[in-house]
C-alpha positions in Angstrom: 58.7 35.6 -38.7 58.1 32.4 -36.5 54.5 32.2 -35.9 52.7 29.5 -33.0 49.2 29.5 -34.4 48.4 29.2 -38.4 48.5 32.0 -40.6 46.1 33.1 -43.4 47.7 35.9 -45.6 44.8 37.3 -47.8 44.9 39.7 -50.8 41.2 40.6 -52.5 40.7 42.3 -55.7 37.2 43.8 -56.3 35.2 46.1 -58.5 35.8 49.0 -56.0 35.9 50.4 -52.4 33.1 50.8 -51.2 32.3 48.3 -48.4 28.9 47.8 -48.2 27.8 47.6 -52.5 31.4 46.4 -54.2 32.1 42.8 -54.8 34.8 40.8 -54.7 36.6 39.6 -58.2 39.6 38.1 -56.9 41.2 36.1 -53.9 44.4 34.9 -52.7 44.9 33.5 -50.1 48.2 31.7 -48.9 48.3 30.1 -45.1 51.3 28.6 -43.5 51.9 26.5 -40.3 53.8 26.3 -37.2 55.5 23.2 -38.7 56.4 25.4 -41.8 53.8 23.6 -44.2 51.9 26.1 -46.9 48.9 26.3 -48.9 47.3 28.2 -51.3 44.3 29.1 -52.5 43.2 31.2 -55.0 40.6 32.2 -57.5 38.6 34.8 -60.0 35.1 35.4 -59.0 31.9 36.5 -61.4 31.0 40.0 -59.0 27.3 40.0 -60.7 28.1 43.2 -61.4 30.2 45.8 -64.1 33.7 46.2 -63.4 34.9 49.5 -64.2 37.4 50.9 -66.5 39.6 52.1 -63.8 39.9 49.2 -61.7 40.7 46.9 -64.6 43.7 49.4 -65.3 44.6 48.3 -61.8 43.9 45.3 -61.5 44.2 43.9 -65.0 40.9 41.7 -64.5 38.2 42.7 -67.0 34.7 41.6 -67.3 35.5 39.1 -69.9 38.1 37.6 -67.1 35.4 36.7 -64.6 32.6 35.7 -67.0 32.8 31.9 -66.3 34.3 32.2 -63.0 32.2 30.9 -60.0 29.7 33.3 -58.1 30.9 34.1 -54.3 28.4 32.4 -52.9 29.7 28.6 -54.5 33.1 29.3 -53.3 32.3 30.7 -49.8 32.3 27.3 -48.2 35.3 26.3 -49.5 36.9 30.0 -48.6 35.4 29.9 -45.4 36.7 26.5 -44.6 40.5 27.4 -45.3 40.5 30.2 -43.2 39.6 28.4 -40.3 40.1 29.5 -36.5 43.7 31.1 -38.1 45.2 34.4 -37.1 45.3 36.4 -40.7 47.5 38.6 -42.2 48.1 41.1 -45.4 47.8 45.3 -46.1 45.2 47.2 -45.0 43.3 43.7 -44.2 41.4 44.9 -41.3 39.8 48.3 -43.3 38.8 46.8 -46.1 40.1 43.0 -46.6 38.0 41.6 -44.1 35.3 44.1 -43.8 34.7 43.3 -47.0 35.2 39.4 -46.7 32.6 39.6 -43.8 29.9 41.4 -45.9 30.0 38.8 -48.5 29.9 35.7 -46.0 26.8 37.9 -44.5 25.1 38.1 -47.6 25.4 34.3 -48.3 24.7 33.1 -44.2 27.5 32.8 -43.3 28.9 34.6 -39.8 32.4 35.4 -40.3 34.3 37.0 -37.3 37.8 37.7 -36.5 38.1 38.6 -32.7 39.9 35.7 -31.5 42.2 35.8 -34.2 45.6 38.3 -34.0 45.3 40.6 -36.9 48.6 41.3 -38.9 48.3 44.3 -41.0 51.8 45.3 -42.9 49.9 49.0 -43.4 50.0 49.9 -39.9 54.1 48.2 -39.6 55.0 50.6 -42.9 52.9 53.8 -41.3 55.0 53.1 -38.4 58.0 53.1 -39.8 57.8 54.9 -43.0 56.2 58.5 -44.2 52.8 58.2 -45.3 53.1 59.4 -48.8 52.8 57.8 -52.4 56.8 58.4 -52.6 57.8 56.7 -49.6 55.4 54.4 -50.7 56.8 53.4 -53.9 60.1 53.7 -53.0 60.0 51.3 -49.9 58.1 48.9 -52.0 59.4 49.0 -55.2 62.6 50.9 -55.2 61.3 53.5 -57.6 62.5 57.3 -57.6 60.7 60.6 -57.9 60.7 59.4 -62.2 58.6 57.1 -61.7 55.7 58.5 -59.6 53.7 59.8 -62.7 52.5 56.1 -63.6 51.5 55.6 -60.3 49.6 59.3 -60.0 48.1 58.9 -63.1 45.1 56.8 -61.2 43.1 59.0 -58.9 42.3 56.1 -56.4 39.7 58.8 -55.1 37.5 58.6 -58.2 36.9 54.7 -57.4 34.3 56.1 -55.5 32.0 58.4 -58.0 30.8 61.7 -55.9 28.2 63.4 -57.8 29.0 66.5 -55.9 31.4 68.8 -54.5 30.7 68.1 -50.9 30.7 64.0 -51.4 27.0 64.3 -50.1 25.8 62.3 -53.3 27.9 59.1 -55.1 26.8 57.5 -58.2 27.3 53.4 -57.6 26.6 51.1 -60.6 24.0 54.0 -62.0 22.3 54.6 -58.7 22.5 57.9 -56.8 23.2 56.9 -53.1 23.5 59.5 -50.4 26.4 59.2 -47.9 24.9 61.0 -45.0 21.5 60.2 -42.8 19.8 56.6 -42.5 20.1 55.9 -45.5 24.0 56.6 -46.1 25.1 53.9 -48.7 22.5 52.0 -47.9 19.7 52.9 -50.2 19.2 54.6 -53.8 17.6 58.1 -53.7 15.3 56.8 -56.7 14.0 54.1 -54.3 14.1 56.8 -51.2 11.2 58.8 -53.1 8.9 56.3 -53.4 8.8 54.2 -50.0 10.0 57.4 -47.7 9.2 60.7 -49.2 8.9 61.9 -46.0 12.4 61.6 -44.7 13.1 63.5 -47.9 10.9 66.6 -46.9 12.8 66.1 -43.5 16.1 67.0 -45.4 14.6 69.6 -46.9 13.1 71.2 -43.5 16.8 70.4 -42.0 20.0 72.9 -41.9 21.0 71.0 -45.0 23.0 73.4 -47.9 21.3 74.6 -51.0 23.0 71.3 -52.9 22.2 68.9 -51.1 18.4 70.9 -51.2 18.4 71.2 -54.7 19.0 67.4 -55.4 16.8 65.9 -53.0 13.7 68.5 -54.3 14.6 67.7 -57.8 14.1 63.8 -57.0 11.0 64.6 -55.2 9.6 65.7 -58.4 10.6 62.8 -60.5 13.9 64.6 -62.1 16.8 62.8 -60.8 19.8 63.8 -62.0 21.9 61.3 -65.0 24.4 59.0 -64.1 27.9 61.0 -64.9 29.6 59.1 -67.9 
């Protein structure tokens, strides 16, 4: 690939995927020149935060990996600085990479936007190209066969994200029940909901809502909010 403007492939590792609560633990970052020069950068972070179980089987990084490694916020100049005005690059980099990327540099001050920059994604190139499946997957990537799909399948990717429920109206982030529909979707714990807005609570309750969704939000109205699943 011969490229006319600087290139910034990124890969991020991070306690889950969910956009707008998980936190980064990893990132690479390798950009290369017109002229052909590279670079690299790339570093652990300390998320502030558990990691769970499931993504260190993953990922391989573990709380005790990340314990002294620097906070987002004292590497974000540094990250944000070797990026540059570059066009970027990497898998599924514009759904979560840099959504998430741009979160982080939000929550520190920093405005991080990508508009003028070409985006190459290699997940839309292989959905192009490819069948969408964990198969095709694996055996375009890694030249595995049908034998070796159990290793992959034995990680429900899904469960990164912790419904509480059947109908994913409730999910259970870093022992906080969040709901995932209304104003305050992902935004705001339902324990925090009852105290500064009952009243949007009695709105779902007045509201063509089903009996689940119902029977959780009057439950946390009266002070019994359900456990955290283990």
């Amino acid at each position: 690939m011969k490229i006319k403007k600087t290139l910034v492939i990124l890969d991020l590792e991070s306690t889950g995927i969910w956009i707008e609560k998980d936190k980064i633990i990893e990132i690479a970052l390798i950009k290369y020149t017109p002229e052909g020069a590279k670079e690299t950068f790339h570093t652990r972070v300390n998320p502030g935060i558990p990691i769970p179980k499931i993504v260190t089987d993953l990922t391989g990084i573990a709380a005790k990996d990340v314990k002294d490694a620097p906070v987002f916020r004292e590497i974000a100049n540094k990250v944000f600085e070797f990026i540059g005005k570059a066009d970027l690059g990497g898998f599924n980099v514009e759904r979560f990479d840099l959504q998430l990327l741009k979160r982080e540099f939000q929550e520190v001050g920093i405005r991080f936007e990508w508009d003028d920059c070409k985006v190459y994604d290699a997940q839309k190139v292989f959905h192009l190209n490819e069948k969408r499946d964990l198969s095709a997957a694996y055996q375009f990537y890694c030249g595995g066969g049908r034998d070796d799909l159990p290793v992959l399948e034995q990680f429900e990717y899904e469960s990164l994200l912790n419904f509480h429920d059947e109908e994913r109206k409730f999910c259970w982030w870093n022992g906080k029940l969040f709901p995932m529909f209304g104003k305050y979707a992902r935004k705001t714990p339902l324990d925090e909901i009852v105290k500064s807005d009952p009243g949007y609570l009695h709105w779902v309750l007045a509201k063509d809502f089903s009996d689940n969704v119902k029977s959780v939000v009057q439950a946390a109205l009266i002070g019994n909010l359900p456990a955290p699943k283990s």
